[in-house]
C-alpha positions in Angstrom: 7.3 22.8 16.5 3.7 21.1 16.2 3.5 17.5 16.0 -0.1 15.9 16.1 -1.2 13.3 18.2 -1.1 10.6 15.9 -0.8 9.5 12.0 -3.7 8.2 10.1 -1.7 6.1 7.7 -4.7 5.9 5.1 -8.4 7.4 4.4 -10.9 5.4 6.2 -13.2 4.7 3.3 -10.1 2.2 1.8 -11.1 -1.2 3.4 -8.9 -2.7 5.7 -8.1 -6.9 5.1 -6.5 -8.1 8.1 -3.5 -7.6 10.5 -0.8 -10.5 11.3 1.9 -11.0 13.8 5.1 -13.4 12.4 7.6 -14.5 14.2 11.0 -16.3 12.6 14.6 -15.0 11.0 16.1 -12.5 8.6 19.5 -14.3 8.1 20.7 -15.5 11.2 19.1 -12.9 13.4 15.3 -13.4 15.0 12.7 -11.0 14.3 9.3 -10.3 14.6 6.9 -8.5 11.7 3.7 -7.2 11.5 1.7 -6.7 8.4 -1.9 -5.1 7.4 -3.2 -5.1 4.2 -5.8 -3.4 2.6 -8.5 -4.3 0.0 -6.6 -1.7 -2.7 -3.2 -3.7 -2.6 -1.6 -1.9 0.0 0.6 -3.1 2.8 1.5 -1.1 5.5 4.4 -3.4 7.9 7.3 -3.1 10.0 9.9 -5.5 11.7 11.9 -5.7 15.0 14.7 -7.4 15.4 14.4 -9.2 18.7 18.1 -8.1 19.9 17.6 -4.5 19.5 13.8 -3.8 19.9 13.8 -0.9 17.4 10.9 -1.4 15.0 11.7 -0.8 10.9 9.0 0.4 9.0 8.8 -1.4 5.5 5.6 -0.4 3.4 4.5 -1.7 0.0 2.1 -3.6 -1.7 0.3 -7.0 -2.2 -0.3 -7.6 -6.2 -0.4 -10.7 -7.8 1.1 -12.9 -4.9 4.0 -11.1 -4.6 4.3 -8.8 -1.8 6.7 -6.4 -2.1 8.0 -3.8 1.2 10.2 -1.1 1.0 12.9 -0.6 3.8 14.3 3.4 3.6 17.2 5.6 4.7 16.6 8.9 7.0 16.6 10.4 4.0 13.9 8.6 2.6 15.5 6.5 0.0 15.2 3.0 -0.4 17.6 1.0 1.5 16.5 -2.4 1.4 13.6 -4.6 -0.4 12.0 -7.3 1.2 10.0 -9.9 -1.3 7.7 -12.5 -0.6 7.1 -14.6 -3.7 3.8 -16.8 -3.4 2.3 -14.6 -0.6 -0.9 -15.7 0.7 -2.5 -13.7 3.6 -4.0 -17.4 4.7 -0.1 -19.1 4.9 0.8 -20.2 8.3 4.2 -20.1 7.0 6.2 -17.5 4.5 9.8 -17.1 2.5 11.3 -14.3 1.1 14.1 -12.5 0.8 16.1 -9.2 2.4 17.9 -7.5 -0.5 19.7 -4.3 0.2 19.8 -1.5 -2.3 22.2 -2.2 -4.3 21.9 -5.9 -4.4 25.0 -6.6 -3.1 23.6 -8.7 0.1 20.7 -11.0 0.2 19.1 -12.8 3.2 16.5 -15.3 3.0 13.7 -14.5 5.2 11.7 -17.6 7.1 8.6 -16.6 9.4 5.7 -18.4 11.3 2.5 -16.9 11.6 1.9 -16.2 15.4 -1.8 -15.1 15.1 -4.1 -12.6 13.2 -6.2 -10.0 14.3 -9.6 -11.5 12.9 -12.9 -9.6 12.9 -16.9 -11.2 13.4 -19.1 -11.7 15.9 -18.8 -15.2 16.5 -15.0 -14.8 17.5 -13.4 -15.0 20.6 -9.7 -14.3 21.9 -7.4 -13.0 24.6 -4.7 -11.4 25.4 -2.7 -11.6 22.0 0.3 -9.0 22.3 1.0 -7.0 19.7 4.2 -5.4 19.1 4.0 -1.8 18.3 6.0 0.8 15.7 6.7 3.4 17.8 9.1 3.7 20.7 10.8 5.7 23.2 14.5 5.7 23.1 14.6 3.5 26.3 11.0 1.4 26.0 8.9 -0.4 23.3 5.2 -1.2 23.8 3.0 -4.6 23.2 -0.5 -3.7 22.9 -3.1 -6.5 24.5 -5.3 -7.4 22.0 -8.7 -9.0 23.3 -11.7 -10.3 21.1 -15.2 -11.0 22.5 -17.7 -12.3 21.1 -20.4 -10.8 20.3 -18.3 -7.5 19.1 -17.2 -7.4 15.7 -14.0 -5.9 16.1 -11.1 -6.7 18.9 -9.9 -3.6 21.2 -6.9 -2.9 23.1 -7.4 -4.2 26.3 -4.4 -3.0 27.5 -0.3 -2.1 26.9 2.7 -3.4 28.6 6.1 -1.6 28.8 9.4 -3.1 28.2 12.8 -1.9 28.7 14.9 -2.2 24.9 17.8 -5.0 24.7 17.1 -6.7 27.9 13.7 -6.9 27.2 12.3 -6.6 30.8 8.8 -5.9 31.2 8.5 -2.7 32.7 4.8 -2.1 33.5 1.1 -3.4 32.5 -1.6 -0.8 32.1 -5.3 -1.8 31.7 -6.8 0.2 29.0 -10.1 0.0 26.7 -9.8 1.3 23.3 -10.4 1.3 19.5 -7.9 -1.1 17.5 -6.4 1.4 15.0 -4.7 0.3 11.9 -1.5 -1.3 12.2 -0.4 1.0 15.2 -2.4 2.6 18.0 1.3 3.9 19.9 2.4 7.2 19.5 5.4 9.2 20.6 5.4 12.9 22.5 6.4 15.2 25.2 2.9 15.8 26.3 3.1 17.5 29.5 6.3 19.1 27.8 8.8 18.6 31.0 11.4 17.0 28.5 10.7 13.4 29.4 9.3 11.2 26.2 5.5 9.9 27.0 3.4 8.0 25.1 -0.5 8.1 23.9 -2.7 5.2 22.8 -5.3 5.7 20.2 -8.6 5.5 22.0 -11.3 6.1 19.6 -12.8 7.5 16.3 -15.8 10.0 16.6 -18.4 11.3 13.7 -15.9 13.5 11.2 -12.1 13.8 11.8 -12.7 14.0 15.7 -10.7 11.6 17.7 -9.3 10.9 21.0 -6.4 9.3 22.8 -4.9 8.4 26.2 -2.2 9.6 26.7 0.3 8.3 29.7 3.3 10.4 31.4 6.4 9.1 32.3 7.6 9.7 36.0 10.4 11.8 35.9 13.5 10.0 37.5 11.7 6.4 36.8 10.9 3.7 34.5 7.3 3.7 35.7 4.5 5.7 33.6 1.1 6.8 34.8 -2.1 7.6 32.9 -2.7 11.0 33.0 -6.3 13.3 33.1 -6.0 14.7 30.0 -9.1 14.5 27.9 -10.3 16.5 24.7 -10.7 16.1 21.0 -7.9 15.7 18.2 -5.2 17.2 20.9 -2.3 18.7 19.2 0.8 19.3 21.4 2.8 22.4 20.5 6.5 22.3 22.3 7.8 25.5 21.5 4.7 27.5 23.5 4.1 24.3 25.6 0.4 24.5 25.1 -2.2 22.0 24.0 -4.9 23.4 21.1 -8.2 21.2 21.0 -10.4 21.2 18.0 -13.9 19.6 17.7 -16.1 19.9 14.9 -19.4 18.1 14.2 -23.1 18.7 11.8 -20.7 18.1 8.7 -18.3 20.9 9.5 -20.8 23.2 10.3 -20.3 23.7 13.7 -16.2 24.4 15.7 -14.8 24.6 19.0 -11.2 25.8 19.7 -9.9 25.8 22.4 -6.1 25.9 23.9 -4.6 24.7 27.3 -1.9 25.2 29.3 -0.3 22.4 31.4 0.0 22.8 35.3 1.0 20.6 37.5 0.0 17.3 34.7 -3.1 19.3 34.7 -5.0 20.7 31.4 -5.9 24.2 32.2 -8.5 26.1 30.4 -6.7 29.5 28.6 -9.4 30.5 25.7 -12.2 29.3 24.0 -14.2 30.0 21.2 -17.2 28.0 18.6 -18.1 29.0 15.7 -21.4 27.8 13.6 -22.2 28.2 9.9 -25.1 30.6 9.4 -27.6 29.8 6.2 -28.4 33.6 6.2 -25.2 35.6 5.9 -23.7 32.7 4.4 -20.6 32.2 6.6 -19.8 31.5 10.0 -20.5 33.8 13.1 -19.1 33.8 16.7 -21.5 31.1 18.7 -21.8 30.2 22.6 -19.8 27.2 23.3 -22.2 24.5 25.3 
């Protein structure tokens, strides 16, 4: 089975509008949510509730005031519908409701705005921990979030580690990377020795090329380490336990393949090839890789 490194939620050319942390209750029970909308109307969100630290995604949209996220079932169907009447991205404060599918239970929702992710060069922040989507079954992650000023956009300065239910922190790892959309974390076996890791987005390059960190759990151990391995747009195939790269630049004119095998957390070389469009023939011929 191939799974890729990471899910770009949405094209790049649809403007993004901002990214919020909330903190407050659904019913009874304390939660936190995270919400990022985009210029078109659409809302990409999901909340934890604090006691069990598995994250809910709920997308929707943002029309009219009313914002409107959808809650769904393994199988895809819609279990839930949250509603948030009067919704302003500006409110420090928001109401709505948790309606389950059939509308036979409804909990009011109250939340505080904790902080947003705000962009211009004239801002400055710290360490503002973001609570991320995507966990192992033992650990979620909190992405560092710092601002300088002077740089438009925030990074990820770093990613701590917590151990679900009891909410422990586990580990703090310095990192420097691209702030991606609602959700840099994402979930593999990437040395493919049957232990979950994790990868952090690192950056976006000219085309679809991107690149990721990607940290290794120690077998036997809570504790996770960042590993060496380094390429472009990595995809991680577990049935043949080997890693394919693929770069491409000049507007697709230009492509280097290449696949790895892992030894000993190690990327090793196996094969190679680049390819490069050629005006004459009018297709693309076999090329030295640089």
């Amino acid at each position: 089975m191939k799974f890729p490194l990471f899910i770009l939620f949405l094209l790049f050319s649809i403007t993004s509008k901002g990214q919020s942390s909330y903190s407050g209750h659904l019913g009874k029970l304390p939660i936190t949510l995270v919400m990022y909308h985009y210029s078109d109307g659409v809302s990409l969100a999901y909340y934890v509730y604090n006691k069990y630290d598995n994250p809910i995604i709920i997308n929707g949209n943002l029309k009219n005031e009313e914002l409107k996220l959808l809650e769904k079932d393994k199988k895809g169907n819609t279990s839930a519908t949250l509603i948030f009447e009067n919704f302003k991205e500006s409110d420090t404060e928001v109401t709505g409701k948790w309606i389950n599918a059939d509308s036979t239970k409804t909990y009011q929702i109250l939340l505080k705005k904790d902080f947003d992710v705000s962009y211009g060069d004239d801002i400055e922040w710290k360490s503002r921990e973001l609570i991320q989507s995507n966990t192992t079954k033992k650990h979620y992650f909190k992405t560092i979030i710092t601002k300088e000023k002077g740089n438009f956009y925030a990074r990820v300065s770093g990613i701590k580690i917590f151990k679900k239910k009891t909410d422990k922190l586990i580990q703090t790892i310095e990192l420097d990377c691209q702030l991606f959309g609602i959700d840099n974390v994402s979930i593999g076996d990437y040395n493919f020795d049957g232990i979950e890791d994790f990868s952090v987005f690192e950056a976006s390059y000219a085309g679809p090329n991107t690149s990721s960190i990607y940290i290794l759990r120690t077998p036997n151990s809570n504790n996770y380490f960042k590993s060496s391995f380094s390429g472009t747009s990595l995809i991680f195939d577990n049935e043949s336990k080997l890693i394919h790269e693929h770069n491409q630049c000049c507007a697709g004119r230009i492509h280097m393949n290449a696949t790895y095998k892992v030894v000993n957390n190690e990327m090793v070389l196996i094969s190679q090839k680049c390819i490069e469009y050629n005006d004459d023939k009018e297709e693309f011929i076999d090329t030295k890789c640089q």
